[in-house]
MARBA-3410 file (N, C-alpha, C, O; in Angstrom, 1 decimal):
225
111.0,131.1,103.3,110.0,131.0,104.4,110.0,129.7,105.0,109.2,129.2,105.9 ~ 111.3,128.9,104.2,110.9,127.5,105.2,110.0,126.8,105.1,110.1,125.9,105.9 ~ 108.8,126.7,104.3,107.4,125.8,104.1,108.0,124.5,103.5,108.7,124.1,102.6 ~ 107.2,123.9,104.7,107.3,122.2,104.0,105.9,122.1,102.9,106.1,121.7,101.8 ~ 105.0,122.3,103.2,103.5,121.6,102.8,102.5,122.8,102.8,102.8,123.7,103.6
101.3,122.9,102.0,100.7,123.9,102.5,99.1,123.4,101.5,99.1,123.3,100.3 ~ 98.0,123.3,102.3,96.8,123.1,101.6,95.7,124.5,101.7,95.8,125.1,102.8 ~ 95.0,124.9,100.9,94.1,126.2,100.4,92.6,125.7,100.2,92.2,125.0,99.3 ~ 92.0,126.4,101.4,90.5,126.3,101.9,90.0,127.1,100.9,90.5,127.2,99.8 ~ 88.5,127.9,101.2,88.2,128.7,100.4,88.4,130.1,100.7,87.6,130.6,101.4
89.1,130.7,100.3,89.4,132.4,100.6,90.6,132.1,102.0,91.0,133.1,102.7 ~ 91.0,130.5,102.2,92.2,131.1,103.0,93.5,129.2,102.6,93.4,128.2,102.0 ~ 94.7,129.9,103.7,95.6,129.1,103.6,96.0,128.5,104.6,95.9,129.2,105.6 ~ 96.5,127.5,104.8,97.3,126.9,105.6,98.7,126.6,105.2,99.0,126.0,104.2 ~ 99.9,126.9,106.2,101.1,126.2,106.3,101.9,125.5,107.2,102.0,125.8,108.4
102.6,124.3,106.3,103.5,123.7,107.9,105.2,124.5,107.4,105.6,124.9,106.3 ~ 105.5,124.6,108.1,107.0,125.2,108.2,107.8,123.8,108.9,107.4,123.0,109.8 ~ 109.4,123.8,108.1,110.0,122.8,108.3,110.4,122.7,109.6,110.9,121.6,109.8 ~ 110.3,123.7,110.9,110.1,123.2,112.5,108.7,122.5,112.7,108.4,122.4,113.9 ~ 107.7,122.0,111.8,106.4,121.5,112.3,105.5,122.8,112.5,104.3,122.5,112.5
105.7,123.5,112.7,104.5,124.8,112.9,103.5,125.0,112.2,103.7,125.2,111.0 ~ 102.4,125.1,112.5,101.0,125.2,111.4,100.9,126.8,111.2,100.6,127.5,112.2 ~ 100.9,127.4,110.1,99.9,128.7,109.9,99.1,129.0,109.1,99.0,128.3,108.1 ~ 98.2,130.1,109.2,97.3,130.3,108.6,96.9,131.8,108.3,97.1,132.7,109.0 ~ 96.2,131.8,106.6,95.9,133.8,106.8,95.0,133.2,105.7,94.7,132.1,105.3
94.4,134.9,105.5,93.2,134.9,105.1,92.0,134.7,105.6,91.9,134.9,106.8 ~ 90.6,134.4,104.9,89.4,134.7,105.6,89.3,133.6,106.6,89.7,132.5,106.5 ~ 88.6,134.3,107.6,88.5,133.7,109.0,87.3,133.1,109.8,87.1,132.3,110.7 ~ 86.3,134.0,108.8,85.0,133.7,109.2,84.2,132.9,110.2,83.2,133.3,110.9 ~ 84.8,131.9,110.2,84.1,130.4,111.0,85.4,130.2,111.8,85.6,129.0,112.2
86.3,131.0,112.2,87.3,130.6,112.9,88.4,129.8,112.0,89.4,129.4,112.7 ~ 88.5,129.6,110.9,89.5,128.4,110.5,90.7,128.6,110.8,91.3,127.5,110.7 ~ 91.2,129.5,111.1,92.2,129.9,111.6,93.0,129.0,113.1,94.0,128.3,113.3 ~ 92.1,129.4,113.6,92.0,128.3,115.0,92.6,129.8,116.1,93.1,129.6,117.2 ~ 92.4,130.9,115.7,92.3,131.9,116.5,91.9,133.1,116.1,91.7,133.1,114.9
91.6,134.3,116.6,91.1,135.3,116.1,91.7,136.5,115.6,91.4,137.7,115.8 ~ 92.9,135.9,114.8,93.8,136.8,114.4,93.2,137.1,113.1,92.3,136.4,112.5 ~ 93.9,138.5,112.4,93.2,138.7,111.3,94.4,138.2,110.2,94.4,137.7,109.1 ~ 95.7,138.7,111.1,96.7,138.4,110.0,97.6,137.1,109.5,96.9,136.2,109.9 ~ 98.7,136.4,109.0,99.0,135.2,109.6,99.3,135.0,110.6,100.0,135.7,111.4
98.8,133.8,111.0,98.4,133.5,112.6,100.1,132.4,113.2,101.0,132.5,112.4 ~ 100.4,131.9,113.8,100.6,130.7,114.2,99.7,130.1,115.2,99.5,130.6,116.3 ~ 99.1,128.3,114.1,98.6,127.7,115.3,98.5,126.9,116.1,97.6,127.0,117.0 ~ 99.6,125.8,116.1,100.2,125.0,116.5,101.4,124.3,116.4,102.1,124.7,115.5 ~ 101.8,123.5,116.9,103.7,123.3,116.7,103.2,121.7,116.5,102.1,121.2,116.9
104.3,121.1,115.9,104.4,119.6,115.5,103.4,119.1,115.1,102.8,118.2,115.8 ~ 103.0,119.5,114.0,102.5,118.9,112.7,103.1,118.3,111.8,104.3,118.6,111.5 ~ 102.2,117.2,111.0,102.6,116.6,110.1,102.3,116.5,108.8,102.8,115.9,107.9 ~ 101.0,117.2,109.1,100.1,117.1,107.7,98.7,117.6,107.7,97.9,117.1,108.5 ~ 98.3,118.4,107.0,97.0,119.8,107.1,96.1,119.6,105.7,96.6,119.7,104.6
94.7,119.2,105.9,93.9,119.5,104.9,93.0,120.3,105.1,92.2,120.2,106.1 ~ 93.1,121.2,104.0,91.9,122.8,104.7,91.2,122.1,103.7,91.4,121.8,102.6 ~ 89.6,122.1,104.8,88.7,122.1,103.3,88.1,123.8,103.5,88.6,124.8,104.1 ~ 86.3,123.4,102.6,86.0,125.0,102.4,86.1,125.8,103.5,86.8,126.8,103.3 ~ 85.5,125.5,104.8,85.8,126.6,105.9,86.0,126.2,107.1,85.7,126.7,108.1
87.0,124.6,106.9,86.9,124.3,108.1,88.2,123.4,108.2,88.3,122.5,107.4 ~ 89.2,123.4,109.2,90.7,122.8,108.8,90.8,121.7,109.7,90.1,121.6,110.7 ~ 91.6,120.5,109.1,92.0,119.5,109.8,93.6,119.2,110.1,94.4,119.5,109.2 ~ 94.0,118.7,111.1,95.9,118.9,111.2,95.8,117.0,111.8,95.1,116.6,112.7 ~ 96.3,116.6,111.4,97.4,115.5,111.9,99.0,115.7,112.6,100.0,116.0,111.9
99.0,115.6,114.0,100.0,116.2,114.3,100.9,114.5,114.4,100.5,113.3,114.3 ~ 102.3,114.9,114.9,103.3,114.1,114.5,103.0,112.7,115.8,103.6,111.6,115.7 ~ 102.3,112.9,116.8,102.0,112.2,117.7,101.0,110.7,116.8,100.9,109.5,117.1 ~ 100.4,111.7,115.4,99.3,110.6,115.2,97.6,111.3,115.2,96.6,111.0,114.5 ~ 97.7,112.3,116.5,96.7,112.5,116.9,95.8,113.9,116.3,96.2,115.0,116.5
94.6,113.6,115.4,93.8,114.3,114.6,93.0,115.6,115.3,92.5,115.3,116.3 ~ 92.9,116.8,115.0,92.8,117.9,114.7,91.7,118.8,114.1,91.3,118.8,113.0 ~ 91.2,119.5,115.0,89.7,120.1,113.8,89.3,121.5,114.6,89.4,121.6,115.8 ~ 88.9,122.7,113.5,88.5,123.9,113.8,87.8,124.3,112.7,88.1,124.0,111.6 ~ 86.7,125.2,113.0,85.9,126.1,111.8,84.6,125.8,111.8,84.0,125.6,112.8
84.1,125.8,110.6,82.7,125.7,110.3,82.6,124.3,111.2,83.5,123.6,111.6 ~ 80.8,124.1,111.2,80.7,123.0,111.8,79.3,122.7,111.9,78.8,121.8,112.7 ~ 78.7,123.7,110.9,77.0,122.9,110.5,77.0,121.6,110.4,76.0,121.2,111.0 ~ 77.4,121.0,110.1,77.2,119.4,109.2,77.8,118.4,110.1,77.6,117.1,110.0 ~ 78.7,119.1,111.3,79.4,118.3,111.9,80.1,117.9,111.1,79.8,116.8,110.6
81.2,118.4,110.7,82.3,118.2,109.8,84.0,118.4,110.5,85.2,118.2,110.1 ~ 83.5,118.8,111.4,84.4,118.5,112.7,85.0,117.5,113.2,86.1,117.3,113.6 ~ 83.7,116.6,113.3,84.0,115.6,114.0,84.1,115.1,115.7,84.8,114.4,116.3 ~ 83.1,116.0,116.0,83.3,116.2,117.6,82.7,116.2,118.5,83.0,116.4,119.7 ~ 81.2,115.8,117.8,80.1,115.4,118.2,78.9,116.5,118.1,77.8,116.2,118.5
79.2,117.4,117.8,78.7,118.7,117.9,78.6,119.5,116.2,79.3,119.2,115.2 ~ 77.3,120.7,116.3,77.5,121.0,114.9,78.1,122.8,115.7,77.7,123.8,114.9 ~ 78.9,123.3,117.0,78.9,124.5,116.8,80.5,124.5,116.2,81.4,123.7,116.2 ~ 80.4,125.6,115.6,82.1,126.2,115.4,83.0,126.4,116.2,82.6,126.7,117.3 ~ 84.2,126.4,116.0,85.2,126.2,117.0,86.6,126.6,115.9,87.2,126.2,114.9
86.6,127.8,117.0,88.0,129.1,117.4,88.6,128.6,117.3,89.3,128.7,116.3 ~ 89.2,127.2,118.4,90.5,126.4,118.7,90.5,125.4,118.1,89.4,125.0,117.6 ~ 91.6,124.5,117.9,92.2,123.6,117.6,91.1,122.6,118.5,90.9,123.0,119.7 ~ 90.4,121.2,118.0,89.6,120.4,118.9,90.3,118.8,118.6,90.2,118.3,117.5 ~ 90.7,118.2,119.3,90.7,116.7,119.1,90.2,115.9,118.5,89.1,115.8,119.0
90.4,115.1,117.8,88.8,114.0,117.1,89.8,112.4,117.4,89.3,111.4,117.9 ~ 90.7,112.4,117.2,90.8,111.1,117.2,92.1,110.6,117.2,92.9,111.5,116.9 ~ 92.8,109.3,117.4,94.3,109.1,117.7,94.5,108.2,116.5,93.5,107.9,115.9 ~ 95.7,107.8,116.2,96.3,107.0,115.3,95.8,107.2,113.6,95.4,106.3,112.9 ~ 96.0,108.7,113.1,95.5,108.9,112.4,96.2,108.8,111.4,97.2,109.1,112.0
96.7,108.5,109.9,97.5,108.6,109.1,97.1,109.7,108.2,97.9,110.7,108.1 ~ 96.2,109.7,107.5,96.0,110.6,106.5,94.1,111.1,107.0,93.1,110.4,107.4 ~ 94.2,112.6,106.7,93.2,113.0,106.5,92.8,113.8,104.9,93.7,114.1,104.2 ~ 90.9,114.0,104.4,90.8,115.1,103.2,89.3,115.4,103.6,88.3,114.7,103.6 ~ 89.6,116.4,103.9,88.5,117.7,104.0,87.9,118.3,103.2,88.5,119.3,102.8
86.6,118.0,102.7,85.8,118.2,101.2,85.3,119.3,102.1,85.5,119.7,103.2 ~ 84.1,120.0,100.7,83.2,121.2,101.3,82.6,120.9,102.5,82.6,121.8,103.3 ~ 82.2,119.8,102.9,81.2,119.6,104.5,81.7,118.2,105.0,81.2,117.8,106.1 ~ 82.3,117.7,104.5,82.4,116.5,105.2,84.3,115.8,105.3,85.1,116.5,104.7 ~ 84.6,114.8,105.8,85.7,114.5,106.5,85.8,113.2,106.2,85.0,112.4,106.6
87.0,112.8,105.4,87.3,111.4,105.5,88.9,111.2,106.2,89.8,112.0,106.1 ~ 89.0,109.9,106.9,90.2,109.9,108.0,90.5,108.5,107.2,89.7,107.7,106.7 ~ 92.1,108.3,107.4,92.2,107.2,107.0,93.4,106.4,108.8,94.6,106.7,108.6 ~ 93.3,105.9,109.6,93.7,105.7,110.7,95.2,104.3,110.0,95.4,103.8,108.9 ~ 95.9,104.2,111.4,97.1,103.5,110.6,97.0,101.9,110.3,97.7,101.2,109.7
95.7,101.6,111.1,96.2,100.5,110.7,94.9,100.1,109.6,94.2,99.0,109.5 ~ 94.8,101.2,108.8,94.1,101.0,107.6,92.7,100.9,107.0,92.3,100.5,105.9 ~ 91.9,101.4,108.2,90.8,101.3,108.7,90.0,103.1,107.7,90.9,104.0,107.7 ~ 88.8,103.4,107.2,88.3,104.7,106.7,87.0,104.9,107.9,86.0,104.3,108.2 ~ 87.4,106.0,108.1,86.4,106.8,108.9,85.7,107.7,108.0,85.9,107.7,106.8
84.5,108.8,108.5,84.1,109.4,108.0,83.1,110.4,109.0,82.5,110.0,110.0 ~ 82.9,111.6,108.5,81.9,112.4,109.2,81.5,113.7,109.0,82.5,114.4,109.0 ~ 80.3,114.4,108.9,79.8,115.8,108.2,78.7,115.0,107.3,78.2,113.8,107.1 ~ 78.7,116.3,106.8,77.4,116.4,105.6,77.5,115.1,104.8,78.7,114.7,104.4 ~ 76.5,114.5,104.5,75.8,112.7,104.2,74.7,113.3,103.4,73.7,112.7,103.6
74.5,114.1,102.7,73.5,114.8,102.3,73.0,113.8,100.7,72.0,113.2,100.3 ~ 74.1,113.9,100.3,74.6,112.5,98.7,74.4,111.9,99.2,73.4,111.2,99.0 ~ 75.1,111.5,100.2,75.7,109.9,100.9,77.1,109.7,100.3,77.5,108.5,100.0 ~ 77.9,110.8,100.3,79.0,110.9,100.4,79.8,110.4,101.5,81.0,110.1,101.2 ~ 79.3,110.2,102.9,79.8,109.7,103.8,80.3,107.9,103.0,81.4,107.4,103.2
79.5,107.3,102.4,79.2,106.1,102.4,78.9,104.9,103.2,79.2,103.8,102.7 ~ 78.6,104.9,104.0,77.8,104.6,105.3,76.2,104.0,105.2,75.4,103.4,106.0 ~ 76.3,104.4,104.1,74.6,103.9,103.2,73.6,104.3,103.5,72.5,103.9,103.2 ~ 74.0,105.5,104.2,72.6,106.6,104.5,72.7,108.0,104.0,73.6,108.3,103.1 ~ 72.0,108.6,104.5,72.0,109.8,103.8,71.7,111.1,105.4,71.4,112.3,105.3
71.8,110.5,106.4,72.1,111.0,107.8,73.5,111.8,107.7,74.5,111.6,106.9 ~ 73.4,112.5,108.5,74.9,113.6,108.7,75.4,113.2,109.9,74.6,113.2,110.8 ~ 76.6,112.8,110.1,77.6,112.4,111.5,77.7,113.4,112.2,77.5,114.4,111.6 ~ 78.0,113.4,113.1,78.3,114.4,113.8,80.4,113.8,114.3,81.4,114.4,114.0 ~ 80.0,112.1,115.1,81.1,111.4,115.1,81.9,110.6,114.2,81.1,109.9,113.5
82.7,110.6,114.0,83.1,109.5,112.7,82.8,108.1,112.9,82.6,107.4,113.9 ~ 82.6,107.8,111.5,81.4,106.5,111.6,82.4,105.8,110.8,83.1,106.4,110.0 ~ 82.6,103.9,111.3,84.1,103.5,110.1,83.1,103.0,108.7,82.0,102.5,108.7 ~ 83.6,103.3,107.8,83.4,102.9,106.4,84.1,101.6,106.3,83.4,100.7,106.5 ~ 85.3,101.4,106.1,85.9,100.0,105.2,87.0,99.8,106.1,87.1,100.4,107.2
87.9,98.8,105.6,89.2,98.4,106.0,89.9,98.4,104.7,89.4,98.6,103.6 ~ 91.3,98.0,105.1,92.1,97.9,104.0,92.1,99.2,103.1,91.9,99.0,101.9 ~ 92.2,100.2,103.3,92.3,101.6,102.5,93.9,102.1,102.4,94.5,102.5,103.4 ~ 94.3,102.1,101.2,95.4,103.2,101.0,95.2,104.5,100.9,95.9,105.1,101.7 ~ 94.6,105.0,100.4,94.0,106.1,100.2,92.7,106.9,99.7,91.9,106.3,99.0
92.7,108.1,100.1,91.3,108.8,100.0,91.1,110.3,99.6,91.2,111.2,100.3 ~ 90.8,110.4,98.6,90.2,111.8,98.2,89.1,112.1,97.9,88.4,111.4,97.1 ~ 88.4,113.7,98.7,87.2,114.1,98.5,86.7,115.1,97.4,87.7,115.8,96.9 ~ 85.9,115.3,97.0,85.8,116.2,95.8,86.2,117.4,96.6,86.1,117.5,97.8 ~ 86.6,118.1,95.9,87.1,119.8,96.2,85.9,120.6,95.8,85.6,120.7,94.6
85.2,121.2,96.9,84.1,122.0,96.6,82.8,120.4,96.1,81.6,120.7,95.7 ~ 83.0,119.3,96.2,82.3,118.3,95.9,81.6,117.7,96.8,81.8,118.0,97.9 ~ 80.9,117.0,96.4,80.0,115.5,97.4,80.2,115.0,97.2,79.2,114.3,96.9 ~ 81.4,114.3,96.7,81.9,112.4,96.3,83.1,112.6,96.9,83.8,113.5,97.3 ~ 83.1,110.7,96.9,84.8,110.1,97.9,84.8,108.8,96.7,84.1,108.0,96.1
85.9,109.2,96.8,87.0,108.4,96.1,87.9,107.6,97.2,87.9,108.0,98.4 ~ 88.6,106.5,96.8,89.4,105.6,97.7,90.1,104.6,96.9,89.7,104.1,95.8 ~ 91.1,104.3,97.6,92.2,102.8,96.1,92.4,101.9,97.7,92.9,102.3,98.8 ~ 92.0,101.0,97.5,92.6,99.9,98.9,93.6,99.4,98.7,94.0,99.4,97.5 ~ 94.2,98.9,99.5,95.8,98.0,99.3,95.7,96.9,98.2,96.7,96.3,97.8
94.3,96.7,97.5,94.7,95.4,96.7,95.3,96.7,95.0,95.9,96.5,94.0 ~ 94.6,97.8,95.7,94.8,98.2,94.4,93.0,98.6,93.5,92.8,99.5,92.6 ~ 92.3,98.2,93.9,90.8,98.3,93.8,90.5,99.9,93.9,91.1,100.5,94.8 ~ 89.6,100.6,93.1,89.1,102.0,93.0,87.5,101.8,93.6,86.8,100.9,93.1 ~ 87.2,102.5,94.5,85.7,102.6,94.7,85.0,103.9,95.1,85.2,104.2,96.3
84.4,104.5,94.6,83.4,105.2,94.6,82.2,106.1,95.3,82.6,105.7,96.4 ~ 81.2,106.7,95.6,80.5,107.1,96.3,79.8,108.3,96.5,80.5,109.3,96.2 ~ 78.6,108.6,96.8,78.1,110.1,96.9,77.4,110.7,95.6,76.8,109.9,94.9 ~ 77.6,111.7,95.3,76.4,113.0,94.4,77.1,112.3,93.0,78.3,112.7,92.8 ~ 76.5,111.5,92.2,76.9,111.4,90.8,76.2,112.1,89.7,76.0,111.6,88.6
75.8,113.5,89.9,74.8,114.2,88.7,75.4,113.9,87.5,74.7,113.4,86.6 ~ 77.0,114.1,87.2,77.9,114.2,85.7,78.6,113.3,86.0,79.7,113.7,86.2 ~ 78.5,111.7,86.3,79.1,110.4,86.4,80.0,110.7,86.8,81.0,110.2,86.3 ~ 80.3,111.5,87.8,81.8,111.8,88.6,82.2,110.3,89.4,83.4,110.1,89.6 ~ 81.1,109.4,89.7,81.6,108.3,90.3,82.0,107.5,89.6,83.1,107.0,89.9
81.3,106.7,88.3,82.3,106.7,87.0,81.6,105.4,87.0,81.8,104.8,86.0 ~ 81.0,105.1,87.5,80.0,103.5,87.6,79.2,103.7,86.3,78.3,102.9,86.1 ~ 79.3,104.3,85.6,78.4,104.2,84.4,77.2,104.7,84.5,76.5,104.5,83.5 ~ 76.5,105.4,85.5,75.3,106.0,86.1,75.7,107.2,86.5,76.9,107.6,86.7 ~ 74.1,108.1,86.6,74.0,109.2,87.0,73.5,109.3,88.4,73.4,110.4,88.8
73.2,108.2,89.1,72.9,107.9,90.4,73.7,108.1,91.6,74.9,107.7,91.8 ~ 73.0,108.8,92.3,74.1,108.9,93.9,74.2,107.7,94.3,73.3,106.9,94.0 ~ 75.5,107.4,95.2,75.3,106.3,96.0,75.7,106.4,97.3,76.3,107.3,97.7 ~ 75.4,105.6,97.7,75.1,105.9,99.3,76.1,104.6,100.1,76.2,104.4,101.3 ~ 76.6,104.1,99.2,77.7,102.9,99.9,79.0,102.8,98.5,79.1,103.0,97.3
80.0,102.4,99.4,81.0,102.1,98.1,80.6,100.9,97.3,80.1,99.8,97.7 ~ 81.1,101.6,95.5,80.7,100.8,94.6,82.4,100.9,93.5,83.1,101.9,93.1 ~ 82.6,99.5,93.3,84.2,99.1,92.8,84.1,99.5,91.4,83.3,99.0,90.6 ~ 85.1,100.5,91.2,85.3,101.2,89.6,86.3,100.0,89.1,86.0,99.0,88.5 ~ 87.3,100.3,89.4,88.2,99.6,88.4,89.4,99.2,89.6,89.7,99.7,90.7
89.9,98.2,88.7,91.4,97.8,89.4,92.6,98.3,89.2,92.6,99.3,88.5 ~ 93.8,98.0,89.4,95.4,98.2,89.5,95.5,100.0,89.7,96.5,100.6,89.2 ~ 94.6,100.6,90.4,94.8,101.9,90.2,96.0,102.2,91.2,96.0,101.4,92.1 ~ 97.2,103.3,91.2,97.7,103.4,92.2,97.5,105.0,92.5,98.3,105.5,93.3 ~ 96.6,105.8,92.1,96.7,107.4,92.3,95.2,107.7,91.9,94.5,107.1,91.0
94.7,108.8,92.7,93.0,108.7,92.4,92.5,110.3,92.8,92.3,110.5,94.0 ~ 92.2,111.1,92.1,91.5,112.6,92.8,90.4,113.2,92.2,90.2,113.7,91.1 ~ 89.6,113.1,93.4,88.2,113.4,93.2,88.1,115.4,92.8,88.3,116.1,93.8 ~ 87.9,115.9,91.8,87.4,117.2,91.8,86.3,117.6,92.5,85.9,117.2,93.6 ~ 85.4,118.7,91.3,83.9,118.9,92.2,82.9,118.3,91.4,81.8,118.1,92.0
83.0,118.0,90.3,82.1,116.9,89.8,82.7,116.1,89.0,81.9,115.3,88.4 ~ 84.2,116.0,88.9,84.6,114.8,87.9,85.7,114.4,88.7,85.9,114.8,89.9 ~ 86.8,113.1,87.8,87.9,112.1,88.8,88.8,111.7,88.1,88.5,111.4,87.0 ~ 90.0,111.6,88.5,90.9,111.2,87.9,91.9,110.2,88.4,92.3,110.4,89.6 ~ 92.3,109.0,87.5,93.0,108.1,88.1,94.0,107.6,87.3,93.9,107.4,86.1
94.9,107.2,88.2,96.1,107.2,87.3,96.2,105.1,87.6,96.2,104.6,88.7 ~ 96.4,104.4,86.4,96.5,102.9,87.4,97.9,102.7,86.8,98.4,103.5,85.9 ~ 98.4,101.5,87.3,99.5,101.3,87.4,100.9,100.9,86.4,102.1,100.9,86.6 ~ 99.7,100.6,84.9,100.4,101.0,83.4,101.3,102.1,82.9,102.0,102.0,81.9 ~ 101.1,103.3,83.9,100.9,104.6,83.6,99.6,105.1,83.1,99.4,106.2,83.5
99.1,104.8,82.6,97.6,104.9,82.1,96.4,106.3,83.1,95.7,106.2,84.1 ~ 96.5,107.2,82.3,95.4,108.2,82.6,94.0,108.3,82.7,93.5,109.2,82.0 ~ 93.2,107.6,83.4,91.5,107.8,83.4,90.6,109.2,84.0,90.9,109.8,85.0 ~ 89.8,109.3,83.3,89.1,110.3,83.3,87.4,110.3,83.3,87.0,109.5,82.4 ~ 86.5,111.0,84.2,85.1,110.4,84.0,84.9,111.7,84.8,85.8,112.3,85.4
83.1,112.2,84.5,82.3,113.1,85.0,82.3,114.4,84.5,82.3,114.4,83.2 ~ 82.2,115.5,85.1,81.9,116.6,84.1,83.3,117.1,83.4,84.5,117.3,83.7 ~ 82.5,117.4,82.4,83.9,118.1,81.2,83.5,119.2,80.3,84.0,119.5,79.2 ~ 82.2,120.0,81.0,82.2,121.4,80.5,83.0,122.0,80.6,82.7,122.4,79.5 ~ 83.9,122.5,80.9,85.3,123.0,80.8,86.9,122.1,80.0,88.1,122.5,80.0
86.5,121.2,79.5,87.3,120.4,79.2,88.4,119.7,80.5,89.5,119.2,80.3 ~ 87.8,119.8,81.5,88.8,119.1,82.9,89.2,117.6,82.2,90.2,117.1,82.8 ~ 88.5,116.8,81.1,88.9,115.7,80.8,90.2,115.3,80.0,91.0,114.4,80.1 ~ 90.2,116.2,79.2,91.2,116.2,78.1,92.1,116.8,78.2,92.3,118.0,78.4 ~ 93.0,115.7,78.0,94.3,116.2,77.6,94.9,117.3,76.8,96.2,117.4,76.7
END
């Protein structure tokens, strides 16, 4: 089938195919699709990289320039708006990496800069409020990367020094600060990490020993090896 890449929303899918093409099947609900097809769709050409979150998709196309359709309560879009949206909408240029949690959006732009926007409900934005964006609001500089809980309210992030920091709904120490406390601004876990992924209440990070870390919930054993 040719698939380069392909990320899984809730009850649907996204794929890039090795000509850059985006598609999508499965539930459609809120539009995630980016049309009103019921079957796989195609939704756009020259893409470079797709994070579906729960019902609402984001595309980075090869231009740079950032991408958004679906749910849009929380403004998790990014578009200034909380309605839903059928089509493919614009949010922003020079984008490098995007991750699409249940309600909210973190962007990481190229020249290193973290964005953010949707549901702030934790203070998962980290922005130090607990206000919902509608626009993307900048968080930090210096960011290599970013991951949002899956089905979660926490962000995770590793900066170029290598630094781990933290944020949002901590009920089962998913943020790993040694507290059960939300936070509402980034707070520095640990160093030399080079790999970092937030679940829906726990995290995992890999630093640069090889070394495996693990923190937050582990009713299921998600901790152990």
């Amino acid at each position: 089938y040719d698939v380069l890449s392909f990320s899984a929303g809730t009850y649907y899918m996204m794929a890039i195919k090795t000509d850059g093409s985006l598609w999508a099947w499965g539930n459609n609900q809120y539009g995630q699709f980016g049309d009103e097809k019921n079957s796989p769709a195609k939704i756009m050409d020259k893409v470079a990289f797709i994070s579906a979150g729960a019902q609402y998709a984001m595309a980075i196309k090869t231009d740079g320039s950032l991408w958004s359709w679906g749910y849009n309560y929380h403004g998790e879009l990014g578009d200034g708006t909380t309605v839903n949206r059928d089509l493919p909408v614009k949010i922003m240029d020079d984008v490098a990496y995007v991750s699409a949690g249940w309600n909210h959006t973190m962007a990481i732009k190229t020249d290193g800069s973290l964005w953010a926007w949707g549901d702030n409900s934790h203070g998962q934005l980290g922005d130090g409020t607990r206000a919902d964006r509608k626009l993307p609001v900048k968080i930090m500089d210096d960011v290599l990367s970013v991951s949002v809980g899956a089905g979660g309210m926490h962000t995770v992030i590793i900066k170029t020094d290598g630094s781990l920091w933290s944020w949002g709904y901590n009920s089962c120490g998913q943020l790993g600060d040694g507290t059960i406390t939300n936070r509402h601004s980034p707070v520095k876990i640990m160093d030399n990490v080079i790999f970092a992924s937030a679940g829906e209440a726990h995290t995992m990070a890999m630093k640069a020993d090889g070394s495996l870390w693990a923190w937050g919930d582990n009713s299921y054993g998600q901790l152990e090896l």
